[in-house]
N, C-alpha and C positions, 0 to 999 in steps of 0.2 A: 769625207770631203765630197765635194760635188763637181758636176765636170767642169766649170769655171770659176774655181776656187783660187787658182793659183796663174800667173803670168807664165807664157809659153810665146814658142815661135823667136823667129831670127827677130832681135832685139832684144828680147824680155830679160838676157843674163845682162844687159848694159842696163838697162830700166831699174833694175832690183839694186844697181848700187847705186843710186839716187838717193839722197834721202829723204826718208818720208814717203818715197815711190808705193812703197808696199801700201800704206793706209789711202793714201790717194786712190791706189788703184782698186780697195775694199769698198771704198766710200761712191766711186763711178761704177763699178760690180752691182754694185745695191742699187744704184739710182735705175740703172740701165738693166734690171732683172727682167724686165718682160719684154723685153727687146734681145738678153742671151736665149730666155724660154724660148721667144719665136723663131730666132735661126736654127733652134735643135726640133722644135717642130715641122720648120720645112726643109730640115736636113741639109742647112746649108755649113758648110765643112768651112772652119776658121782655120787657117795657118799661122796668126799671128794675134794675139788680144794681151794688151799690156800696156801701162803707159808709156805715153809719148807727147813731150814738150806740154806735159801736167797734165793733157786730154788722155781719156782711153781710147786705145788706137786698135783698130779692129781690120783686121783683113782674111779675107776667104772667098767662096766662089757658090754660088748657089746652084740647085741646078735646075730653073728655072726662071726668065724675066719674073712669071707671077710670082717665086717665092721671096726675088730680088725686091720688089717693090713692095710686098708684106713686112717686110724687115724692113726697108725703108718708112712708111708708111706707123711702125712703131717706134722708130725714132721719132720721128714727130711729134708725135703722141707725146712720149715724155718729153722733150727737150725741142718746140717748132724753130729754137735760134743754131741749135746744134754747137752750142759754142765750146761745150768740152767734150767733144766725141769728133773721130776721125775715123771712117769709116770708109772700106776699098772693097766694095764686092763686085768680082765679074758673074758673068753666068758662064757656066762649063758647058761650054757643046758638046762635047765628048761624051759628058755625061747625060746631059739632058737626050742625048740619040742614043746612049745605050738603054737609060729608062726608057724610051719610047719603045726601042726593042726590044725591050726585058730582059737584057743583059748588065751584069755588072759592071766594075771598076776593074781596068787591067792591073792583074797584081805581078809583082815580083818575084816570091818566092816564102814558102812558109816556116815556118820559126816554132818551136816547141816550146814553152817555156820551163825555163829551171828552178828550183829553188834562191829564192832571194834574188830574184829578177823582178824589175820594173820597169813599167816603160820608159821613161828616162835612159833607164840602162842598155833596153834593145834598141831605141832609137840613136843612142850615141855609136851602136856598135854598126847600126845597117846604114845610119846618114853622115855620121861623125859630130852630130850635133844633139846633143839631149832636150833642148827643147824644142825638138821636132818632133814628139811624142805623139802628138795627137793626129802626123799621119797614120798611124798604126793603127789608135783608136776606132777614127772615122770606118777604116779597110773593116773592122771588127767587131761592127754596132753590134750584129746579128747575137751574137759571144758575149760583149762584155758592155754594160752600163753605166760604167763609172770607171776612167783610165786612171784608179788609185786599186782596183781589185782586181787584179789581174792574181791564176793560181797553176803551180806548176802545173806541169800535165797540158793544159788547154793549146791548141793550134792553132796560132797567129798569123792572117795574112799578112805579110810586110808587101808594101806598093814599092814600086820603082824608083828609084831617085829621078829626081826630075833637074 
């Protein structure tokens, strides 16, 4: 699986009993491919990507105006009417001043992983919500490239609930 394979974030458990949601939302995945490439190229962290009222609904935070308007700017590309896409990116100050000063992401607290653990699994246990998974991921880029292979042993940043 790849890292935008599947619906995630607050809605995507309402989205999935839709029907037809799942194909809908493979069918705007695909259209919208070089537009997912370019927010994991400028690093900009989704919290939510799944459909919503039939568009794919994308939310995250960049951390950068320039990366915000790169992603922007690839929307257009495909789609200059935007008419099935809904898209909410802010830009993270926090972030963008800790990269300035070469520091990270304030984490939480670290996590060891078990056998037959997934992120699904650790994020229900540290947020109470399993499709919050790709907090962990984003905390984890350095570690892990794909939040479907995750292996015991490894140490997981988990971030803060916010």
């Amino acid at each position: 699986m790849g890292l935008f394979d599947k619906m995630f974030g607050h809605g995507a458990t309402e989205a999935e009993k839709e029907q037809g949601a799942q194909q809908r939302f493979n069918d705007l995945r695909q259209k919208y491919q070089s537009v997912l490439n370019m927010a994991d190229q400028q690093q900009i962290q989704f919290q939510n990507l799944h459909v919503q009222e039939n568009k794919l609904f994308i939310r995250g935070t960049a951390p950068s105006e320039d990366a915000k308007n790169k992603f922007w700017d690839q929307i257009k590309l495909v789609n200059p009417s935007q008419d099935d896409i809904t898209a909410e990116i802010s830009v993270d100050e926090k972030r963008a001043a800790a990269a300035a000063a070469g520091g990270g992401q304030g984490q939480g607290e670290t996590y060891t992983v078990k056998a037959g653990d997934n992120l699904s699994r650790i994020s229900k246990q540290f947020y109470g919500d399993p499709n919050e998974y790709m907090r962990i991921f984003y905390a984890n880029r350095d570690k892990l490239h794909d939040p479907d292979k995750i292996q015991a042993g490894q140490q997981l940043s988990i971030p803060r609930a916010e």
